[in-house]
C-alpha positions in Angstrom: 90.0 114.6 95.6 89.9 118.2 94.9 86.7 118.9 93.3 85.2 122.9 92.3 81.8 123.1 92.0 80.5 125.3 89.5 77.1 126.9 88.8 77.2 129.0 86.0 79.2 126.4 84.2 81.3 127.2 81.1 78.9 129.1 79.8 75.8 130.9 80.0 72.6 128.2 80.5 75.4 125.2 80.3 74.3 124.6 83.8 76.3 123.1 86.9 79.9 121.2 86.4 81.8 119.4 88.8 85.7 119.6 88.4 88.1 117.4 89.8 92.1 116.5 89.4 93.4 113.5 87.7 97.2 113.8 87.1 97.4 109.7 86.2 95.8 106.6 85.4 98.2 104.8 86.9 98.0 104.6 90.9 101.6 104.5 92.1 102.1 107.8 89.9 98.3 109.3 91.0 99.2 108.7 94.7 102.8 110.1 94.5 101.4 113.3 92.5 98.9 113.6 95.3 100.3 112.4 98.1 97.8 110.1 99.1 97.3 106.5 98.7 94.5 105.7 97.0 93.7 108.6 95.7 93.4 107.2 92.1 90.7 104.7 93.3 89.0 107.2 95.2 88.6 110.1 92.0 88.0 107.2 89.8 85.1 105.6 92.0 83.5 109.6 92.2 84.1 110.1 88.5 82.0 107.0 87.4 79.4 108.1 90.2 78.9 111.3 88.7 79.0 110.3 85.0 76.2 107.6 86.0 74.3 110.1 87.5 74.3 112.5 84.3 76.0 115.1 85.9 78.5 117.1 83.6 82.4 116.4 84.8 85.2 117.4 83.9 89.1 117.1 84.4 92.2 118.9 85.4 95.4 117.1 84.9 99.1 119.0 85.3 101.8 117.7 83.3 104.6 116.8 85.1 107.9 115.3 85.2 106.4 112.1 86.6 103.3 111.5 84.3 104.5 113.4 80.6 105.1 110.0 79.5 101.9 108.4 80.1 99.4 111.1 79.3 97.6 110.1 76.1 97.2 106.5 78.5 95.7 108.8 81.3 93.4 110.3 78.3 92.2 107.3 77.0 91.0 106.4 80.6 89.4 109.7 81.3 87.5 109.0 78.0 86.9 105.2 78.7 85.5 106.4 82.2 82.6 108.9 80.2 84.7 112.0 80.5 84.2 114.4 77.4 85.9 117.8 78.8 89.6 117.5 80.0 92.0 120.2 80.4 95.8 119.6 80.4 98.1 122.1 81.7 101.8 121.8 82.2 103.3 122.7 85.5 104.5 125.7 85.5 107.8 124.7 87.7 108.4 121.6 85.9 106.9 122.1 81.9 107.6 125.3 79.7 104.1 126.0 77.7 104.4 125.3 74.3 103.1 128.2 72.0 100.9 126.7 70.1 98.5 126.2 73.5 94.9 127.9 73.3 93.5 129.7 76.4 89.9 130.0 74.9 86.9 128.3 76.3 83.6 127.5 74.7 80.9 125.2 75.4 80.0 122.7 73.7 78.5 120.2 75.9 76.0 118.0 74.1 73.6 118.6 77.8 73.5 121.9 78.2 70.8 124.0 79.1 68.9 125.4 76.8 67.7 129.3 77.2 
């Protein structure tokens, strides 16, 4: 699982977030994306670790050939699992970027830090 680590979070006093990559909620697609099997059960085991813990995660998923067609399934699971922040990016070599995407970033998490 790739995860970042963050500590100055999305913003300033949001506190720490943990990042990781979820390009599917279904395994056979997860672990071709990946290229490791099990690698769907793994980031979902660490994901309801970390949301059980209280620590803020959040998601990267890329849009690609082999998951376009399933990716408001994949959201619903990222939500069902306690995920509030996702972000959703075609690939750049597979996806073009539709213009109506926004590149701005606020915070907006109902735990962060206060000042």
């Amino acid at each position: 699982m790739w995860v970042k680590l963050s500590s100055e979070g999305c913003c300033k006093n949001c506190g720490p977030e943990i990042v990781g990559s979820l390009d599917s909620n279904r395994p056979d697609v997860a672990d071709q994306i990946f290229g490791t099997p099990g690698h769907l059960h793994k980031v979902v085991a660490s994901i309801r670790t970390l949301v059980d813990a209280g620590v803020f995660t959040r998601t990267n998923t890329i849009l690609t050939p082999y998951n376009v067609d399933h990716v408001e399934d994949s959201i619903e699971f990222l939500a069902d699992l306690g995920i509030t922040d996702m972000k959703i990016a075609p690939s750049a070599l597979s996806l073009p970027l539709p213009r109506s995407v926004s590149t701005s970033r606020s915070c907006s998490r109902p735990n962060a830090l206060s000042s």
